[in-house]
C-alpha positions in Angstrom: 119.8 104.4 102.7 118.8 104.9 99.2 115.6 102.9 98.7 116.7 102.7 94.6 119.7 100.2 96.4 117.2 98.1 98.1 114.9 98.0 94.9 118.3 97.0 92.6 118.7 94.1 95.3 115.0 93.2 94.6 115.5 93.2 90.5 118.9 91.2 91.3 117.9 88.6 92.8 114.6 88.4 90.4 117.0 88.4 87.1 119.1 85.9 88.9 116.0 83.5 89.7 114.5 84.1 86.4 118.1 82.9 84.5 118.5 80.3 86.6 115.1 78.9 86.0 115.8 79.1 82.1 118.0 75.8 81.9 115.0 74.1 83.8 112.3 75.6 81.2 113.4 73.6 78.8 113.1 76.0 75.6 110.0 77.4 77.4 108.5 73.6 77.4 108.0 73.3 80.6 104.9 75.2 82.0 106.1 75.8 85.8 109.9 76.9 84.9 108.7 79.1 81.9 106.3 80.7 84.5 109.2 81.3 87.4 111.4 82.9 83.8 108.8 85.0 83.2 107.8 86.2 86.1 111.4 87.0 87.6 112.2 89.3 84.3 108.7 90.9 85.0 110.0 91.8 88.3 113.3 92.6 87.8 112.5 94.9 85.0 109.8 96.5 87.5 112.3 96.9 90.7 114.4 98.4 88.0 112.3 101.0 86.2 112.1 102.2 90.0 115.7 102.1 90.8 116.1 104.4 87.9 113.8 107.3 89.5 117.1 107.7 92.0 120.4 105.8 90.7 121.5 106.8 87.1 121.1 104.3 84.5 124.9 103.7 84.2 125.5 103.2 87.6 122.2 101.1 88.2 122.8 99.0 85.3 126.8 98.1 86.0 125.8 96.9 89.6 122.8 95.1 88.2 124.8 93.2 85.5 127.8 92.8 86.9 125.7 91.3 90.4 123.9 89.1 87.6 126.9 87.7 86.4 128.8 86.7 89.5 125.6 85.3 90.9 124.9 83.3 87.9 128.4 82.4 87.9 127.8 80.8 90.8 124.6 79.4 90.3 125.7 77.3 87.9 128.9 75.9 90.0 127.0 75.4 92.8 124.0 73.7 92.0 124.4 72.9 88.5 127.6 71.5 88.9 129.3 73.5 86.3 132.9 74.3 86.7 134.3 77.8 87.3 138.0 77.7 85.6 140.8 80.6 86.8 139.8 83.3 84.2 136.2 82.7 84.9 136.9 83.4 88.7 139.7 86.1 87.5 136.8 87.8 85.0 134.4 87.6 88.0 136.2 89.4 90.2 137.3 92.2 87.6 133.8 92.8 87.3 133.3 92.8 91.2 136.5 95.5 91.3 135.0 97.7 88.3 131.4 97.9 90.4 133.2 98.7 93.6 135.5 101.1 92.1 132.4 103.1 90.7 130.3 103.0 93.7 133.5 104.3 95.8 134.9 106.6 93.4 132.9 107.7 90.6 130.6 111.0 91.4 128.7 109.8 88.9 126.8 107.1 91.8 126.3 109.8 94.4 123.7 111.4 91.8 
């Protein structure tokens, strides 16, 4: 396995902590939450300077957002309680077909 995947899990989950910690910050007002934001884009943006060393930018950075975004997505409707309507699940799962379809298909990934 490509060790750039298993760092672009690492800066995933990071980005998705770090977002997820931003409601709780307050505006940055909150000294613990503002320290879990900052510190989860630090890593994130770290894991991902060293994904790009082995998975082109493109490629790293659709599976990155696109991760982001459903996870997020889901974040919020599980533990903030914040509802998912049909074209938000709909526009997830677009996104979740365009990243498969480039990581099965595209020659571009297998540089």
């Amino acid at each position: 396995m490509n060790t750039g995947y298993l760092y672009l899990g690492i800066a995933i989950v990071a980005e998705v902590i770090a977002t997820s910690a931003l409601k709780a910050s307050e505006g940055f007002t909150r000294p613990l939450p503002s320290l879990i934001v900052a510190a989860g884009y630090v890593t994130a943006f770290y894991f991902l300077s060293l994904v790009l060393k082995s998975v082109p930018v493109g490629v790293a950075y659709a599976i990155w957002s696109g991760a982001g975004i459903v996870l997020i997505g889901l974040v919020g409707w599980l533990v903030l309680k914040q509802p998912l309507d049909l074209p938000a699940i709909l526009g997830m799962g677009l996104i979740v077909a365009g990243v498969a379809v480039i990581q099965l298909f595209s020659t571009t990934a297998a540089h």
